[in-house]
C-alpha positions in Angstrom: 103.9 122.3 77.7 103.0 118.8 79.3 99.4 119.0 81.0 97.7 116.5 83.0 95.1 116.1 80.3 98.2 114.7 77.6 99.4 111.1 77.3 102.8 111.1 77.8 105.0 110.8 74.8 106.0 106.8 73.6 108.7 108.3 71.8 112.0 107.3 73.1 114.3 109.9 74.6 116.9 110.9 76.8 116.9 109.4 80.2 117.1 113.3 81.8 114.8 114.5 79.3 112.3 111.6 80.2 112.9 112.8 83.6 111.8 116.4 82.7 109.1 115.0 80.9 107.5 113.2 83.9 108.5 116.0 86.5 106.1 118.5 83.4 103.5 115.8 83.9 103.4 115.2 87.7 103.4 119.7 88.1 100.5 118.9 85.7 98.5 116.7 87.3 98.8 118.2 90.8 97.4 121.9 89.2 94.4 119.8 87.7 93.9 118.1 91.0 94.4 121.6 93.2 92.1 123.2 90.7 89.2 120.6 91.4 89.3 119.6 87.6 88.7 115.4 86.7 90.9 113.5 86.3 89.7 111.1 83.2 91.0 107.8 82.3 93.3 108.7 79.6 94.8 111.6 81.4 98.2 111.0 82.7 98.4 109.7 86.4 101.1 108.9 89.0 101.2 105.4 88.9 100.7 105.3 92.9 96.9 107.8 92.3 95.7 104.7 89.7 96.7 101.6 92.1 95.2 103.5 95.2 92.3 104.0 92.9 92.0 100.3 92.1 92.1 99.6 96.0 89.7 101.7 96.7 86.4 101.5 94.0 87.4 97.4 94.1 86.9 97.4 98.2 83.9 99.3 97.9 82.4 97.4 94.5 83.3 94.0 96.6 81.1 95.1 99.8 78.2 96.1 97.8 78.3 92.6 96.2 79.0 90.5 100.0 76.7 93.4 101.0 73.7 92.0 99.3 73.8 88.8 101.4 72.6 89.8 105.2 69.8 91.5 103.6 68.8 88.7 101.2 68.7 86.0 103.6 65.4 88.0 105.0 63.6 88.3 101.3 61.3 85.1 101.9 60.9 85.7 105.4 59.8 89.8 105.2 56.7 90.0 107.1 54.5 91.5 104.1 54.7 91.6 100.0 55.3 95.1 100.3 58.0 94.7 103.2 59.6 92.0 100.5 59.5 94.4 97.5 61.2 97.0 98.9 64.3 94.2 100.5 64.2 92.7 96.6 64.7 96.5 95.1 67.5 97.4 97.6 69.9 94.1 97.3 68.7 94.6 93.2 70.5 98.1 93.8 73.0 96.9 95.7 74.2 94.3 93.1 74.2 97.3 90.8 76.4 99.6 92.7 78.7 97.0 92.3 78.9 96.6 88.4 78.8 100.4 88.2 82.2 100.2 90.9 83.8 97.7 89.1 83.2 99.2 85.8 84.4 102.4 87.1 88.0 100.6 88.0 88.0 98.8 84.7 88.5 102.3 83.2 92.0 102.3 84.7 92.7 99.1 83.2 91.5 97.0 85.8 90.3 93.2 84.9 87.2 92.5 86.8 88.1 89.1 87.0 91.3 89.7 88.0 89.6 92.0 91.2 87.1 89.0 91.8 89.5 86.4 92.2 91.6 88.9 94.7 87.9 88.8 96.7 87.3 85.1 96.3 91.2 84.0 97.7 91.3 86.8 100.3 94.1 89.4 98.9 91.2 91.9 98.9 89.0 93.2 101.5 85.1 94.2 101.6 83.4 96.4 104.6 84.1 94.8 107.8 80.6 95.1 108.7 78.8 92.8 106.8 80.9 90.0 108.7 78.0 90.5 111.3 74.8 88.4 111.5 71.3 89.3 110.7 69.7 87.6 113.4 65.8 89.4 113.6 63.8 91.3 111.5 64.8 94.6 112.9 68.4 94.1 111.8 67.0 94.9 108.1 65.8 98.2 109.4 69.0 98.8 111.7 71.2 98.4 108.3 69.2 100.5 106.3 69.1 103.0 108.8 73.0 103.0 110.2 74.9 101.0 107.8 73.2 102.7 104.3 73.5 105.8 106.4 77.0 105.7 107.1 77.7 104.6 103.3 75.8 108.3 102.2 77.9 110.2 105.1 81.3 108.7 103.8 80.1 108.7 100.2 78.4 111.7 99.5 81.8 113.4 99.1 83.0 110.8 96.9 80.1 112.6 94.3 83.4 115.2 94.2 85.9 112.8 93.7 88.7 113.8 91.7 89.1 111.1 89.4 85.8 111.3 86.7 83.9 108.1 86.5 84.3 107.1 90.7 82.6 110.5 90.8 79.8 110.1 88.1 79.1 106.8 89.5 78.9 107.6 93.1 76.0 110.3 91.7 73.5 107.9 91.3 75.0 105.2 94.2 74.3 108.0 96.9 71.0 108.5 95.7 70.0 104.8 95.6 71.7 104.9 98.8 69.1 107.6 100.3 66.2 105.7 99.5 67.6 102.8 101.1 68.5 104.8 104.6 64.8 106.2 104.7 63.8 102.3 104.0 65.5 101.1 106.7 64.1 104.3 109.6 60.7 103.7 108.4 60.6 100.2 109.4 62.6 100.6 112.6 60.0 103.6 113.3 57.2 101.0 112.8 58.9 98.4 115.0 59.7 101.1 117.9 55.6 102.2 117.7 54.8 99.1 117.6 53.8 96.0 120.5 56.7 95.9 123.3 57.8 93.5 121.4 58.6 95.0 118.7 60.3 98.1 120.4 63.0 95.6 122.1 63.5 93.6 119.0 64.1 97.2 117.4 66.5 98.3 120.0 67.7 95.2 120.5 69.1 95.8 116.7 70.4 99.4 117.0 72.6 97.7 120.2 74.6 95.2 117.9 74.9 97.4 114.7 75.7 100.6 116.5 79.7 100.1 117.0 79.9 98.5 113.7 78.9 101.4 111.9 81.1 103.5 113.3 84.0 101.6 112.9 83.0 101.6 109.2 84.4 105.1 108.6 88.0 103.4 108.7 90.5 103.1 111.7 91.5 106.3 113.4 92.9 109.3 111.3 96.3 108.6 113.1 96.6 104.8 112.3 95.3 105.0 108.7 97.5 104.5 106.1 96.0 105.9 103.0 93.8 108.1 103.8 96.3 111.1 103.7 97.6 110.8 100.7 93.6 110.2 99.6 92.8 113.7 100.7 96.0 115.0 99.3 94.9 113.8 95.7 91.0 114.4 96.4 90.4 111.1 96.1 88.3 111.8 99.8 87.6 115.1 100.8 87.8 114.4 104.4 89.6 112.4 107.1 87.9 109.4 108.6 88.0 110.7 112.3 85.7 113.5 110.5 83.4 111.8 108.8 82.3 109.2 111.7 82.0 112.5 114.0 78.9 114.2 111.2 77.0 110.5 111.3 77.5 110.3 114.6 75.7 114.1 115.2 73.4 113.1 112.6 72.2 110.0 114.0 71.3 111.7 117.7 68.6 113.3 116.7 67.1 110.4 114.8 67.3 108.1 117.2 65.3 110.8 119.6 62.6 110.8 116.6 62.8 106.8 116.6 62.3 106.5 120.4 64.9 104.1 120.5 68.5 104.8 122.7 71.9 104.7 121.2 74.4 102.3 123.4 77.1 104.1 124.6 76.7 106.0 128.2 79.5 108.5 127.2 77.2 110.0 124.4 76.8 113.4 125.5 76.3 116.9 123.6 79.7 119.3 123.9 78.5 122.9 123.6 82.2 123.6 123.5 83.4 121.7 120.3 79.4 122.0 118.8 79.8 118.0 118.6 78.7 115.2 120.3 81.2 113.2 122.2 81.0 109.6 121.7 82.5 106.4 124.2 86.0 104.6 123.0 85.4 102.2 119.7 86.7 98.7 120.0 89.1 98.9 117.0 90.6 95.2 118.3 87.2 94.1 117.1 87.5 95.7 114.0 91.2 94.5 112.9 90.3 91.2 114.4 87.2 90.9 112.1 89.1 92.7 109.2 91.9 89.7 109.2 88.9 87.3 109.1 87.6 86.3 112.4 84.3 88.2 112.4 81.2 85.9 112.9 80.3 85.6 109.1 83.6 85.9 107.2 83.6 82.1 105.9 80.4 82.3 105.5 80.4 85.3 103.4 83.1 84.6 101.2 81.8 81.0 100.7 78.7 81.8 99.6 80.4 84.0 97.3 82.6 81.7 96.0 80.0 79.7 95.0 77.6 82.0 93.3 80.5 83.0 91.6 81.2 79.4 90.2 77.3 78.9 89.8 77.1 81.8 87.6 80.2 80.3 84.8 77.7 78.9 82.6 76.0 82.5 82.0 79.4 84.3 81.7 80.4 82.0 79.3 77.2 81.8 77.4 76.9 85.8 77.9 80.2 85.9 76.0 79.8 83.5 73.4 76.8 85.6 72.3 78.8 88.4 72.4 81.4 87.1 70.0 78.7 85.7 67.3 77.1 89.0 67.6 80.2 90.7 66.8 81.6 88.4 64.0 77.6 88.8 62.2 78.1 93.0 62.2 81.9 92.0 60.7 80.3 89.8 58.2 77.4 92.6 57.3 79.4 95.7 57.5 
C-alpha cells in the first residue's frame, strides 16, 4: 500500500487507477501528518502543502535578509565596541537565518534565485515591520526586545513543524533568536536606568514599535487566508489571534521589570479569560504598509536591489570555482 513516505509511481497507468493511486497517497500523507511524523523532501506531498511551503519559508528567509538593514544602519554609530559587537553578531545571524530559510525551500525544488527576483520585483512579501524607521538608539533595543521577541513567540512552534528541514532549521533560528531578544531587554534596561534622558528615548521606542509587533503575528484569525489550512497540515501549530495574545501576556510583565509603559490605555489584566486584554490594532496600517506604502519600503527594497547586483561578481566568481573544483575531482577520480 501507497504511504506518504513512497514516491509516487512514473509508470503510466489507467486514468481511474492513477486516481486510486493519488487518493492511497493523499490518505497517506494526512495519517503521517495526524500522527506528528515529518514530512521529508522526497516524500509525496499535495501539490498545494509544497507551494504553501514555498510561500511561507521564502517570506520569512526574505525578512531576515531586509531584516538585517534597520539594525545595520546603527553598527558604526553603537555607543561602545562592545554595544557594536553584539549589533555585528546579531545582523551576522540574521543573514544566516536566511540562507538556512532559503536552503530549507530549495529542498522542495525551489530556485533561490528564482525567490530573490520575486523579492527584488515585488511578487513576494517580507515582514511588514521592518518598513519602519530606526530613528534612535533605543529602537535597537526596542527590536531586539519586541520584534526578535515576537519572531521566538510565532517561531518556537515552527521547531515542530511538519515538514523536516523548516523544522530542523527553525531549531537553531529560535535559539539565535533568544540571544537576540535578551540583547535587545538588556540595553533597553540600561537606557530606562539610565539619565532621563535615556528613559524617554527608551520609551520613546517601545511607543512606535509596540503596534508593529503585534500586527506581526498576521491579520486577524478571521481575515487570514492561509493560516487554516497551515494548522490543518501542521505547518503552524496555532492560529495567529493566539499567538499575538501569549506575546502580548508575556511582554506585561517585562515591561513592569523594564520600568517602561506599554501604549495602549485598554491594556488591562482579565481574571476571567486569565489573559490580558489589549486596545483595537490598526490593521489599515498594516495592509497599507504590506501593499508598499510603509515609511521604508522603497528604501528597503532598493537597498536590496542593489546589494544584490553589487554582490554578481562573487556569485559568479563563487561559481566558477565551484565548476573548476568539480571538473579537477572528475579529472582525478
Amino acid at each position: 500500500m501507497a504511504t506518504a513516505h513512497q514516491p509516487p509511481s512514473t509508470a503510466p497507468h489507467h486514468t481511474a487507477a492513477g486516481a486510486a493511486d493519488t487518493a492511497a497517497l493523499e490518505s497517506a500523507f494526512d495519517a503521517a501528518v495526524a500522527a506528528d511524523e515529518r514530512i521529508e523532501p522526497r516524500d509525496w506531498m499535495p501539490d498545494a502543502y509544497r507551494s504553501t511551503l514555498v510561500r511561507q519559508m521564502a517570506q520569512h528567509a526574505h525578512s531576515e535578509i531586509i531584516g538585517m538593514q534597520p539594525e545595520a544602519n546603527w553598527i558604526t554609530r553603537a555607543p561602545s565596541l562592545r554595544r557594536k559587537a553584539i549589533l555585528m553578531a546579531k545582523v551576522q545571524d540574521e543573514a544566516g537565518h536566511g540562507l538556512y530559510l532559503y536552503s530549507a525551500a530549495e529542498t522542495l525544488g525551489a530556485s533561490r534565485d528564482d525567490l530573490l527576483d520575486k523579492l527584488h520585483s515585488g511578487r513576494q512579501k517580507y515582514s511588514s515591520i521592518f518598513n519602519y524607521p530606526t530613528l534612535t538608539w533605543a529602537d535597537v533595543g526596542a527590536i531586539g526586545w519586541l520584534v526578535d521577541g515576537a519572531a521566538i513567540t510565532n517561531q518556537v512552534p515552527l521547531c515542530r513543524c511538519s515538514y523536516g528541514p523548516y523544522a530542523r532549521a527553525m531549531v537553531r533560528v529560535c535559539k539565535e533568536e533568544s540571544f537576540h531578544q535578551r540583547q535587545g531587554y538588556e540595553l533597553l534596561l540600561a537606557l530606562s536606568r539610565g539619565t532621563p534622558a535615556q528613559h524617554a528615548m527608551a520609551q520613546d521606542a517601545v511607543d512606535r514599535w509596540w503596534w508593529p509587533s503585534l500586527m506581526m503575528f498576521g491579520p486577524p484569525d478571521a481575515e487570514s487566508s492561509h493560516s487554516e489550512q497551515s494548522m490543518t497540515w501542521k505547518i503552524k501549530r496555532h492560529s495567529n489571534d493566539e499567538l499575538r495574545q501569549r506575546f502580548v501576556d508575556i511582554c506585561v510583565p517585562q515591561a513592569e521589570s523594564l520600568g517602561l509603559t506599554l501604549p495602549d490605555p485598554d491594556l488591562r489584566w482579565n481574571e476571567e479569560r486569565g489573559h490580558h486584554d489589549f486596545g483595537a490594532i490598526d490593521w489599515t496600517e498594516f495592509w497599507s504598509v504590506l501593499k508598499g506604502n510603509g515609511p521604508c519600503n522603497e528604501q528597503r527594497i532598493t537597498q536590496r536591489r542593489r546589494a544584490h547586483e553589487e554582490g554578481a561578481w562573487v556569485r559568479e566568481a563563487a561559481a566558477a570555482y565551484a565548476t573548476k573544483n568539480s571538473e579537477r575531482k572528475e579529472a582525478t577520480a
